[in-house]
C-alpha positions in Angstrom: 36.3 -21.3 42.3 33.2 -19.3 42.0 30.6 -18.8 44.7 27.3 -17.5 44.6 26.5 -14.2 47.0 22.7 -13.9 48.1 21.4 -11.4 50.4 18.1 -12.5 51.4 14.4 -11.4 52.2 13.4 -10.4 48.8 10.0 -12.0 47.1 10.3 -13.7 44.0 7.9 -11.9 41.1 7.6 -13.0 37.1 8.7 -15.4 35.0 11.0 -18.1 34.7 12.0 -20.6 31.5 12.8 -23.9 32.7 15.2 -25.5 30.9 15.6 -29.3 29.5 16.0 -32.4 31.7 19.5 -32.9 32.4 18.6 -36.5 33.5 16.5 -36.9 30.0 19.3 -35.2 28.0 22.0 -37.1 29.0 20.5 -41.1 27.9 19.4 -39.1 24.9 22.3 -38.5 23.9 23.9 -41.9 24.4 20.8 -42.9 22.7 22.6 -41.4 19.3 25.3 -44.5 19.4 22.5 -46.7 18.7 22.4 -45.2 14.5 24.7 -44.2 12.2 22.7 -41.9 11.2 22.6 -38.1 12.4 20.5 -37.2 15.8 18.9 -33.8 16.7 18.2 -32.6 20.1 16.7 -29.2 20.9 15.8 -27.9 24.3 19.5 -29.1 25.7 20.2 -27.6 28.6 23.5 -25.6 29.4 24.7 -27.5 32.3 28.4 -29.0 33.0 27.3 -32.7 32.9 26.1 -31.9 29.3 29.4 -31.1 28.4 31.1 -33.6 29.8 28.9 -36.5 28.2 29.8 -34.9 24.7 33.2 -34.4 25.7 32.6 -38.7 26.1 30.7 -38.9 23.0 33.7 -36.9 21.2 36.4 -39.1 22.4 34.9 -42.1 20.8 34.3 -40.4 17.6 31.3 -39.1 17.4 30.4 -36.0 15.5 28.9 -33.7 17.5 27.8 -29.8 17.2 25.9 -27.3 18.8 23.2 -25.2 17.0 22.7 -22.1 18.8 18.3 -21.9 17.9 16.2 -23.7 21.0 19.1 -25.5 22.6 20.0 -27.6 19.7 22.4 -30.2 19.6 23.4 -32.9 16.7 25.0 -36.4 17.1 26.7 -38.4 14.3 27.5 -41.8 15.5 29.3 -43.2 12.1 31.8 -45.4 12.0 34.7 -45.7 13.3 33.5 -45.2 16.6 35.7 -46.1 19.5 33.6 -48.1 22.6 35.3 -46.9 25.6 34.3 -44.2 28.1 37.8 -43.8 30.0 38.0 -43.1 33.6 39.2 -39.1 33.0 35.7 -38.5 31.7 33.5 -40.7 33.6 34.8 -39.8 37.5 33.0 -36.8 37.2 29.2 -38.2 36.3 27.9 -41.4 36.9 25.4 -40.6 33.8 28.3 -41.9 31.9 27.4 -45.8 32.3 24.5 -44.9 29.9 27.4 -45.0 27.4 27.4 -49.4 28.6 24.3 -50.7 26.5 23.8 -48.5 23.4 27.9 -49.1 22.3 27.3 -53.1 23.3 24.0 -53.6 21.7 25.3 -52.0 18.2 28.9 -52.7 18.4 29.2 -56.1 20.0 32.0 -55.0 23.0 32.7 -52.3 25.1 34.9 -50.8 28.0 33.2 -48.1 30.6 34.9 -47.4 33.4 33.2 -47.3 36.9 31.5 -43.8 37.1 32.0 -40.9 39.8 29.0 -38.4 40.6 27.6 -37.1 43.5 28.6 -38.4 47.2 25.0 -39.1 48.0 25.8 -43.0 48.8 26.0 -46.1 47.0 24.1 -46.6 43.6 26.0 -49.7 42.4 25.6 -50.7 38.6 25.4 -54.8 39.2 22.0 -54.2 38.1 23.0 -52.7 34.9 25.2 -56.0 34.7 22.8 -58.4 35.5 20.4 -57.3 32.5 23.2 -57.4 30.1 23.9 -60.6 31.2 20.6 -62.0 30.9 20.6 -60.4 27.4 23.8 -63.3 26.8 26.4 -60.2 26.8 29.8 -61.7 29.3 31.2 -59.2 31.6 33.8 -58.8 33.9 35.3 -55.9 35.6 38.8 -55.6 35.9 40.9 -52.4 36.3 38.0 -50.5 37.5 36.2 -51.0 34.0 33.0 -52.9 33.2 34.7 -54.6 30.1 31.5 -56.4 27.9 31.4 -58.1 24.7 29.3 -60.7 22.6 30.3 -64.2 22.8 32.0 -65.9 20.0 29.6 -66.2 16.8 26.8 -63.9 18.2 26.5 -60.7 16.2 23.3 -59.4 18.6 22.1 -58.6 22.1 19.2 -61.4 22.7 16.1 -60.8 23.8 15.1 -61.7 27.7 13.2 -61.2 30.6 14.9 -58.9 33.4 13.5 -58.3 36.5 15.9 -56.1 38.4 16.1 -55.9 42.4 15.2 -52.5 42.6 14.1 -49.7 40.7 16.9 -48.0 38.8 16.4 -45.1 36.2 19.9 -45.5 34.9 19.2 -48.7 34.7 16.1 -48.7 32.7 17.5 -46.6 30.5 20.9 -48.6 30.1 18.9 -52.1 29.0 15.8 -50.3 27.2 18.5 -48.5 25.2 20.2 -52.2 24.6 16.8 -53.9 24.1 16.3 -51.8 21.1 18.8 -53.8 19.0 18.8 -57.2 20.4 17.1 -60.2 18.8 13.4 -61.1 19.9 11.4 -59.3 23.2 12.9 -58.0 26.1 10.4 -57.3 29.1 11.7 -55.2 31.8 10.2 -56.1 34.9 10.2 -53.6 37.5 11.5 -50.5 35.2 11.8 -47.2 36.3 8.7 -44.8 35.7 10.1 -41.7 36.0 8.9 -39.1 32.7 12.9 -39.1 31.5 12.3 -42.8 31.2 9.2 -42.1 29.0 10.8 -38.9 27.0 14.2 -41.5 26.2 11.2 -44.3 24.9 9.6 -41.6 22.8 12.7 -41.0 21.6 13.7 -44.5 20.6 10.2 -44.8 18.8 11.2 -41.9 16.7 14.4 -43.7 15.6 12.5 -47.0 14.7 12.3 -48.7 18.1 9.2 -51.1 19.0 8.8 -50.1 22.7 5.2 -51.1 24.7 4.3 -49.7 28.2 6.7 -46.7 29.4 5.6 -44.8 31.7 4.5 -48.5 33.8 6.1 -50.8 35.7 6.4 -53.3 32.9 8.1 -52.4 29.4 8.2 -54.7 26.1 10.9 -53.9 23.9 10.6 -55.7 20.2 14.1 -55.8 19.0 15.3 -54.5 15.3 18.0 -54.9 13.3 18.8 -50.9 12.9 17.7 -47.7 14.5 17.3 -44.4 12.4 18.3 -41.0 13.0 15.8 -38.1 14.4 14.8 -34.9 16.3 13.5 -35.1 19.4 13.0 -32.1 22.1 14.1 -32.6 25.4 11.1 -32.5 28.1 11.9 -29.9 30.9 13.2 -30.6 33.9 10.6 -31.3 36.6 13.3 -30.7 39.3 14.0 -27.4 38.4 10.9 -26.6 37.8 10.4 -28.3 41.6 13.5 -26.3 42.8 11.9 -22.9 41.5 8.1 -24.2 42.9 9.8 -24.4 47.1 12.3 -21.0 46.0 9.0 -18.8 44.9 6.7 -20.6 48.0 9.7 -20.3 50.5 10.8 -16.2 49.5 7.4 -15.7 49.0 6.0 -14.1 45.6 4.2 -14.9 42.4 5.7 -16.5 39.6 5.1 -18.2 36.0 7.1 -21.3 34.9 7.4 -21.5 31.3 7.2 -24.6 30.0 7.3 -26.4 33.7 5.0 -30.0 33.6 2.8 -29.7 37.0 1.2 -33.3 36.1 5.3 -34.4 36.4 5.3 -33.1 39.8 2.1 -34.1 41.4 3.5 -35.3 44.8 5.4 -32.1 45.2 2.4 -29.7 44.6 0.6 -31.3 46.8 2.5 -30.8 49.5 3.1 -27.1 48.7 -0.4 -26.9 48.5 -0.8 -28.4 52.3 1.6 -26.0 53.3 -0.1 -22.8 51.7 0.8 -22.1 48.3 -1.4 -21.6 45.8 0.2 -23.7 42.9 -2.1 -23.4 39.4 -1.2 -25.5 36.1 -1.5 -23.4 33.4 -1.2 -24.3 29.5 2.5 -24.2 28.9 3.6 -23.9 32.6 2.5 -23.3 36.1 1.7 -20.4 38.4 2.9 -20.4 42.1 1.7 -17.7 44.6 2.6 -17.6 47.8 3.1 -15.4 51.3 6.3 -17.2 52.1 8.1 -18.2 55.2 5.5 -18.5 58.8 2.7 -18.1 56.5 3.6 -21.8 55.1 3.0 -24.7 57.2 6.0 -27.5 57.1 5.0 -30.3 55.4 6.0 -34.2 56.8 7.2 -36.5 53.3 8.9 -39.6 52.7 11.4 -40.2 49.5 10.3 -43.0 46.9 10.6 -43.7 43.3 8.1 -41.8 40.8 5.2 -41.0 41.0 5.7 -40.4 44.8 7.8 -37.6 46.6 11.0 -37.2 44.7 14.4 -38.0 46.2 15.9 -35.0 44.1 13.1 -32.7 46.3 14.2 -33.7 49.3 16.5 -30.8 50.2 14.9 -28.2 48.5 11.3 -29.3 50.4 13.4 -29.4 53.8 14.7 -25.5 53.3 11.4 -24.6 53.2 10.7 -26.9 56.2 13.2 -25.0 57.4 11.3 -21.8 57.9 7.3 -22.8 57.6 5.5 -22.9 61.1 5.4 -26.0 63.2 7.5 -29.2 62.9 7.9 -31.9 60.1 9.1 -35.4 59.6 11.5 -35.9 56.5 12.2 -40.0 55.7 15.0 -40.7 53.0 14.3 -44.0 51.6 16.8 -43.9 47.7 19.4 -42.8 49.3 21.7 -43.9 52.8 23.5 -40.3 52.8 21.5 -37.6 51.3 21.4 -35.5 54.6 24.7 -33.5 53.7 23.3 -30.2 53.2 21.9 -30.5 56.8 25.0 -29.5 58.7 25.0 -26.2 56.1 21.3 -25.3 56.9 22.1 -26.1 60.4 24.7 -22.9 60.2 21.8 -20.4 58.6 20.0 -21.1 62.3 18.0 -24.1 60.9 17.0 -26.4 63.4 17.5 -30.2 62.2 18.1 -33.8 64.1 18.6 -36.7 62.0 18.3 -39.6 63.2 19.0 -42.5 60.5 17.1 -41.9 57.6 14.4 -39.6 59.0 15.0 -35.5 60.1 13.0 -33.5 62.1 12.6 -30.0 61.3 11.4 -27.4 63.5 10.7 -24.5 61.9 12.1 -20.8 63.0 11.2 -17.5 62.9 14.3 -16.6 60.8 17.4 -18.1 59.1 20.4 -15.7 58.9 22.7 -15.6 56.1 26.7 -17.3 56.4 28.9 -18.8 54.7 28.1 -22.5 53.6 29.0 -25.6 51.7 27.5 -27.5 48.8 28.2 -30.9 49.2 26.1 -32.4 46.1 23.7 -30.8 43.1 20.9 -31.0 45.0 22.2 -30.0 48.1 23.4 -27.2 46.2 20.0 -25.9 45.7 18.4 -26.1 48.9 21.1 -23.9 50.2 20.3 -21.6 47.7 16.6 -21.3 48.7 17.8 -21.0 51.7 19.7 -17.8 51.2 17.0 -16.4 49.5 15.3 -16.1 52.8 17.8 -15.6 55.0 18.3 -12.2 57.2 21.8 -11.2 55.5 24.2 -12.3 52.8 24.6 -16.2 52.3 28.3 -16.9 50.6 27.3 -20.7 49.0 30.5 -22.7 48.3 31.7 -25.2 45.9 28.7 -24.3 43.6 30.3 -26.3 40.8 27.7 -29.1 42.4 24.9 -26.5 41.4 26.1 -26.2 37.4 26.1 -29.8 37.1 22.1 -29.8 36.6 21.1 -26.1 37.0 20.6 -24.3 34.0 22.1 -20.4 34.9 20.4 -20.9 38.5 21.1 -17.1 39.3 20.6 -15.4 36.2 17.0 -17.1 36.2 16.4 -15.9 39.8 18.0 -12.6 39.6 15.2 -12.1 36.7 12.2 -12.8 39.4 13.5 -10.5 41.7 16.3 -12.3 43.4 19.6 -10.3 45.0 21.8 -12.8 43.7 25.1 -13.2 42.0 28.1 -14.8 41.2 31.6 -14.6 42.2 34.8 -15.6 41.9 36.6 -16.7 45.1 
């Protein structure tokens, strides 16, 4: 099992390409069961969850290949196709549901098993369910499988009105993906507004689809009878490029972000910029500048859906908590158990109390490096930052967390400046 060896205290100068939106990537290419004709997607990033989904999309029957210019990656969805995601696939990701609405909506049945993932707490998919439902598909789950099909004489999805109980990106995706071939207007009522939500719509209108409002609150979906094939670019990923923003601010340095969003990240540079980094949108990227460490001031935040603070920042932000002057207030609010990577930071010297949903951070002069943990993705990352500035070597653990939605996280950083590599246990 490899681990990833960081000795510490070095700034971070240069520039950095981010890579593709694992969590835009992955509907996308679920989106490709929705035609029979071919789909292209460039700017695919090289992550593990990538190639498990077309591991999925290969068991069913799907065509798929990789073209080696831009990240490029093509999906032939023709018949026969196979409408089952089986559980050997799906434990691992729990992006795999996505697979649910596209095979239903164009095939009339399918069988996904209940998905795996991160141990972050629960993120059940009854709300998945209950849109399908409403769009007249019945449903059970039996065996550990969500088993769906059409009733008896319908050959289509039907339009409906879906208000879900809370805002779910998965879910979003899972019913605007069905809407698209369902009979008559769907209105989703309380949809996600994250900018993979919006990339996976600007997708769909490529292939055909008649989608109002993404990117709000409310979306209108005119069903058709067929979807075309297309090419679409992934957007980058705005959590990398967050990741890379507190890594550069935390180590201290200057740095470029090729092809990074900062409007996709609003809430995040604003809180760098509160703490003391100068953070500068730029045509085609964003600049970060920053004396690192006491010269920041920690930053108080609370989690919540887009366009606020982003639970996926959470434990990047707090590593550089970790080490700013002063004391800050961190409340979780998407997720009951996203404090894992606490214990780990707690071993570099950080100074952490959590007490429910909320940690306190007090920062301190210095973290020393140790051997740590990663207990999820994102965790993962913050425990990189860090041990980029700790006094010593960091060992990180279990970094197959990190390769799930990090595209070649130390071969990026070593190329800023990082002391970084890894190795195999």
């Amino acid at each position: 099992m490899d681990k990833l060896l960081i000795r510490g205290g070095r700034p971070l100068r240069g520039e950095v390409a981010i890579s593709g939106a694992k969590n835009a990537a992955l509907p996308e290419m679920c989106a490709a069961l929705l035609t029979d004709e071919p789909v292209r997607l460039l700017n695919v990033p090289r992550l593990q969850d990538v190639r498990t989904m077309r591991k999925l999309l290969d068991n069913m029957g799907v065509a798929t290949e990789t073209h080696g210019e831009r990240g490029g990656m093509s999906f032939h969805a023709a018949d026969p196709i196979t409408p089952e995601a089986p559980y050997e696939l799906v434990k691992t990701m729990r992006a795999s549901v996505l697979a649910l609405g596209p095979l239903l909506a164009r095939f009339g049945r399918a069988r996904v098993s209940l998905p795996g993932g991160c141990a972050i707490g629960s993120r059940p998919v009854d709300q998945h369910i209950k849109g399908l439902q409403a769009m007249g598909a019945d449903i059970v789950v039996e065996h550990g499988y969500i088993v769906a099909r059409l009733p008896e004489g319908r050959t289509r999805l039907q339009g409906a009105r879906i208000a879900t109980d809370m805002v779910t990106v998965t879910g979003t995706e899972n019913l605007l993906m069905a809407a698209c071939l369902a009979e008559g207007e769907t209105v989703l009522e309380n949809a996600a507004q994250e900018p993979e939500v919006t990339d996976l719509a600007e997708m769909l209108i490529k292939m055909g689809a008649r989608i109002e409002g993404h990117g709000a609150s409310r979306i209108r979906i005119q069903g058709v009878e067929r979807l075309r094939g297309c090419e679409h670019a992934v957007v980058a990923d705005r959590i990398e490029a967050g990741t890379f923003l507190c890594a550069v601010a935390a180590a201290g340095g200057d740095a470029v972000l090729r092809h990074a969003r900062a409007d996709h990240l609003d809430a995040v540079i604003e809180k760098l910029r509160d703490a003391g980094a100068t953070v500068e949108p730029l045509e085609g990227g964003i600049r970060v500048f920053s004396l690192g460490g006491r010269a920041l001031k920690g930053q108080s935040f609370r989690t919540t859906e887009y366009p606020g603070f982003p639970t996926d920042m959470q434990a990047q932000f707090m590593a550089l908590n970790c080490v700013a002057a002063g004391a800050s207030v961190v409340t979780e609010t998407i997720f009951e158990n996203r404090y894992m990577h606490v214990n780990e930071l707690v071993r570099l010297g950080a100074r952490i109390h959590v007490d429910g949903r909320t940690a306190m951070i007090d920062g301190v002069q210095q973290l020393s490096g140790a051997t740590v943990m990663a207990t999820d993705l994102r965790a993962s990352a913050s425990l990189v930052i860090a041990g980029l500035v700790a006094d010593g070597e960091t060992l990180v653990d279990r970094i197959y967390h990190l390769d799930r939605g990090y595209d070649q996280m130390e071969e990026k950083l070593r190329g800023i400046g990082a002391d970084i590599e890894r190795v195999s246990a």
